[in-house]
C-alpha positions, 0 to 999 in steps of 0.5 A: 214854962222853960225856955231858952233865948238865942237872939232877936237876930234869928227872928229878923235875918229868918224873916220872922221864920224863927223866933228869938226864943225857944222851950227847952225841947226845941219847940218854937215860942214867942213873947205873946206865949210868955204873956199868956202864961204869966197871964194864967198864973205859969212861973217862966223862965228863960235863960240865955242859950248855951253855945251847943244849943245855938248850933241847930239854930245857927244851921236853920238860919243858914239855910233859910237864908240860904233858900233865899238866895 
């Protein structure tokens, strides 16, 4: 499992829309994903994003917030 961590503030400004974590292909996770995976024997590895990962995040969060206006 390869994923990429952008924040915990994408899950608690989203309001738990999005999470804190993602795989590598942009598809979401979370932290009950990752315990199930090490639960079934899987390597994970999560690195922080890189800036030009976060922009697509950083645009979702906006306009979640901004439907919420």
């Amino acid at each position: 499992m390869e994923l990429i961590y952008i924040g915990d503030k994408f899950y608690h400004e989203s309001g738990t829309t999005m999470s804190p974590i993602y795989d590598i292909h942009g598809g979401r996770s979370d932290w009950g994903f990752v315990q199930i995976a090490l639960q079934n024997g899987e390597s994970v590895h999560i690195r922080p994003a890189t800036n030009a990962e976060r922009i697509p995040y950083e645009n979702k969060l906006k306009s979640i917030k901004e439907r919420k206006e």
